[in-house]
N, C-alpha and C positions, 0 to 999 in steps of 0.2 A: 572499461569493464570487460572480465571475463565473462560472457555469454555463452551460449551452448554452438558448441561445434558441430556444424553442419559439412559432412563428409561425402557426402552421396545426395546429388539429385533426386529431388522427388517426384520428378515428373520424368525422365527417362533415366535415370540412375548412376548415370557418366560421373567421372572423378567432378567434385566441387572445387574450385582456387577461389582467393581473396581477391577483387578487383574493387578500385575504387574508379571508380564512372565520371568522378567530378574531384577535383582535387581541395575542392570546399567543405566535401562530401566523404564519410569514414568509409572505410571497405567495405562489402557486403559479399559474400559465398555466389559464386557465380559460376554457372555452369559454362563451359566453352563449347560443350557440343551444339545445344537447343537452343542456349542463351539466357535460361531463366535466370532470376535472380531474384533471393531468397532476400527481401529487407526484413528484417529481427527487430519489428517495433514493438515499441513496449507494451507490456499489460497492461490496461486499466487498473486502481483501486481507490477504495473509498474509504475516507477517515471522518471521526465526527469528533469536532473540540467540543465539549459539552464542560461549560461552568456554571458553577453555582455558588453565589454566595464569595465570588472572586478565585474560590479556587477548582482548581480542572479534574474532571472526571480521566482517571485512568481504570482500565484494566488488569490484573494479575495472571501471566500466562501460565495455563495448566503444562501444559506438550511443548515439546522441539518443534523450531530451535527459539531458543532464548526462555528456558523454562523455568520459572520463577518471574522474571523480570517483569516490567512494568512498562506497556503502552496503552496508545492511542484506541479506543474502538473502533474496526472497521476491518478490511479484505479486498479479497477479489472482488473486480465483476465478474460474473460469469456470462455465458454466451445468450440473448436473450432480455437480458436486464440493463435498465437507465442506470445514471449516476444515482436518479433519486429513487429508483425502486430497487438497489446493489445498497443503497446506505441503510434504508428497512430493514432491507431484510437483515443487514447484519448488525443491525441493530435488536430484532427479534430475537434474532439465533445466541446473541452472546448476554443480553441483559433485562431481553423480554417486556422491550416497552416498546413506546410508537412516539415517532417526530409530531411534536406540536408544529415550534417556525424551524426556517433554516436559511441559512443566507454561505455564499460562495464565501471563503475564505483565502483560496489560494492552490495553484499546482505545483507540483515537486517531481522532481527529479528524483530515482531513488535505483534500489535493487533489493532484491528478494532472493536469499540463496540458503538451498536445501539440497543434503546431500551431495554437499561440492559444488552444484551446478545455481550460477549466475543469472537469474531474470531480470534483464531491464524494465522496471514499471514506471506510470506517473501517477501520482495518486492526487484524487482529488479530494480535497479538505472543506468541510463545511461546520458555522458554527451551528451548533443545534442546541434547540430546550426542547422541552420531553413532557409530554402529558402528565406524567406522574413521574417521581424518581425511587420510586419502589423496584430495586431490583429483584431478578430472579435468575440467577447464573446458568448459564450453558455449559455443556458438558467440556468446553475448549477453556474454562476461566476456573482460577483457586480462588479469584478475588478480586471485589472492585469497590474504590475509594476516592474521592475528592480530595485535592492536595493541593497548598497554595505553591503558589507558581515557585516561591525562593525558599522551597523545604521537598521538592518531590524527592521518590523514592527509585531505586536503581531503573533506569529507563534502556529496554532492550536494543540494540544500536542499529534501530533503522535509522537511516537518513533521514526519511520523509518527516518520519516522529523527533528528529532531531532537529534539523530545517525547522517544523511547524511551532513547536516547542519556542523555539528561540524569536519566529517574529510573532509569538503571543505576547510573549517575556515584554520585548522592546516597544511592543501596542499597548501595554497595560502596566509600564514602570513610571 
């Protein structure tokens, strides 16, 4: 993965080089003066598979990048928030309901890239039902839809959503 270039020390500001510390282990930006070293682990985020009636709740995205396209509900964490109060909430913000159950479905490996620049995330996946399926859109969504698993519609090309997509497919053929 193309991740974000680290050039300059954040702690005393000396030239940064690539050193890999362990040869098991991928490079990490390492300062030669101080010695810091800067590991680039991933973002958290959160996804919720939400089916009903066999087929899966997607998304329609308003904004860049992937505008139009079609995924999974969910985001960042942010700093401060659980896995389970980071899925709430983005589930508030984009369709204006609340988690009834929820059960762990799986982590992924993925990336998130805006304006050129490469974020390594791992997003975590949970199946969810919903108090009510009365939607009410957020300002980030053109549109959201139930879709059986072998008819969905152009899906934006996360990995995660891609990954999670396919071991629904092979749990539920």
């Amino acid at each position: 993965m193309n991740l974000k270039k680290i050039k300059f020390c954040p702690v005393c500001g000396a030239k940064i080089v690539n050193i890999q510390t362990k040869s098991s282990q991928p490079t990490h930006p390492t300062c030669l003066t101080c010695q810091f070293v800067f590991y680039q682990n991933p973002t958290p985020t959160v996804l919720a598979v939400i089916l009903k009636n066999k087929q899966l709740l997607l998304i329609q995205r308003k904004n860049s990048p992937y505008q139009n396209l079609w995924a999974l509900p969910g985001g960042f964490v942010e700093v401060g928030q659980t896995l389970d109060s980071a899925l709430q909430s983005e589930l508030d913000e984009e369709l204006k309901v609340k988690i009834k159950t929820k059960k762990y479905f799986g982590s992924f490996v993925s990336q998130y890239e805006l304006h050129g620049i490469k974020e390594a995330i791992v997003a975590t996946a949970f199946k969810v039902t919903l108090q009510n399926y009365q939607f009410s859109l957020g300002d980030e969504l053109k549109n959201v839809g139930f879709f059986a698993l072998d008819h969905l519609p152009k899906i934006a090309p996360f990995f995660d959503n891609q990954k999670i997509i396919k071991k629904l497919k092979e749990t539920h053929s």
